[in-house]
C-alpha positions in Angstrom: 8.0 4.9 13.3 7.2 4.9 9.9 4.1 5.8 8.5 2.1 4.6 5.7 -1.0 6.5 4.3 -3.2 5.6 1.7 -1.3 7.8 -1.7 -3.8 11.3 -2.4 -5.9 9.4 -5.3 -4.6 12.7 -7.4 -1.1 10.7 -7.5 -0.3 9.0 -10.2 1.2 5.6 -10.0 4.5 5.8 -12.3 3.9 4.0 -15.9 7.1 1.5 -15.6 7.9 -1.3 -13.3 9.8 -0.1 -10.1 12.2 -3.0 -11.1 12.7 -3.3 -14.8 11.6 -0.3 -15.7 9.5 -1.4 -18.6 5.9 -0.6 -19.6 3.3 -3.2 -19.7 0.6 -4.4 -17.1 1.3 -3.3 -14.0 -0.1 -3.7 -10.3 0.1 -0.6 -8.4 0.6 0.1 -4.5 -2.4 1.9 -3.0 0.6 3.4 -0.9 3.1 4.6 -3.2 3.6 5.4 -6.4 5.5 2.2 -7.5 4.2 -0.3 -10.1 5.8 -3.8 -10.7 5.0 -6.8 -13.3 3.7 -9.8 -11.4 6.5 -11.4 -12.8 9.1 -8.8 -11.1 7.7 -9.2 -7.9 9.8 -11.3 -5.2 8.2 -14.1 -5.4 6.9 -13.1 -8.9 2.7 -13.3 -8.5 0.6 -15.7 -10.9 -2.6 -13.7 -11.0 -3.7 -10.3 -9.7 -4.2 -9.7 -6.1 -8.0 -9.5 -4.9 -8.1 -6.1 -2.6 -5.8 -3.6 -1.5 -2.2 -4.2 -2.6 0.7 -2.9 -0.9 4.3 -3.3 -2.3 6.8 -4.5 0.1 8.4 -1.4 1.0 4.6 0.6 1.9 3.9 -3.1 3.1 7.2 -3.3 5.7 6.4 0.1 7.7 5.1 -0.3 11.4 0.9 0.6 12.4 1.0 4.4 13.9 -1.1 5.3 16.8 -3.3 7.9 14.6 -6.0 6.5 12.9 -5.4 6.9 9.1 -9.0 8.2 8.3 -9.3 11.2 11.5 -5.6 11.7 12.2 -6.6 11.5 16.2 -5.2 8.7 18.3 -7.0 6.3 20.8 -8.6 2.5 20.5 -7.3 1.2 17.1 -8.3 -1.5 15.1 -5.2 -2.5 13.3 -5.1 -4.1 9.6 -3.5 -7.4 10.0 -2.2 -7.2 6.1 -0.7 -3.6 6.2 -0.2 -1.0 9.1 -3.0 1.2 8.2 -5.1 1.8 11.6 -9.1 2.9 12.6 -11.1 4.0 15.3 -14.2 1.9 14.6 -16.4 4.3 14.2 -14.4 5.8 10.8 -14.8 2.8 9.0 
């Protein structure tokens, strides 16, 4: 298994889209630090996500049996929208 954690927030999301690599607005993965343009998104996006926003790749990878907050294993809650995991009590 894969495993996704939430990027350290002192990592910088990259300033060009992970596809055309061109500046300009850009919706960055809470995961990774990729950026796209709505419009270079597969299927391209109209408006800005409300939320957390994964890209496809950070998006793809399966729910670990750690919680993502503690590290320590047990009875998870599991995000239906990404594979980050929780005891109850962290959130």
């Amino acid at each position: 298994k894969t495993r996704r954690r939430r990027k350290d927030p002192a990592e910088e999301n990259v300033e060009t889209c992970s596809v055309c690599d061109k500046k300009g607005l850009l919706l960055c993965c809470e995961a990774c630090p990729k950026a796209f343009h709505l419009k270079c998104l597969n299927p391209p996006l109209k408006e800005l996500p409300e939320g957390t926003w994964f890209c496809d790749d950070c998006h793809d990878k399966q729910h670990d049996e750690a919680c993502d907050i503690c590290g320590f294993g047990g009875e998870l809650l599991c995000c239906d929208r990404c594979s980050l995991v929780y005891h109850q009590k962290c959130l």
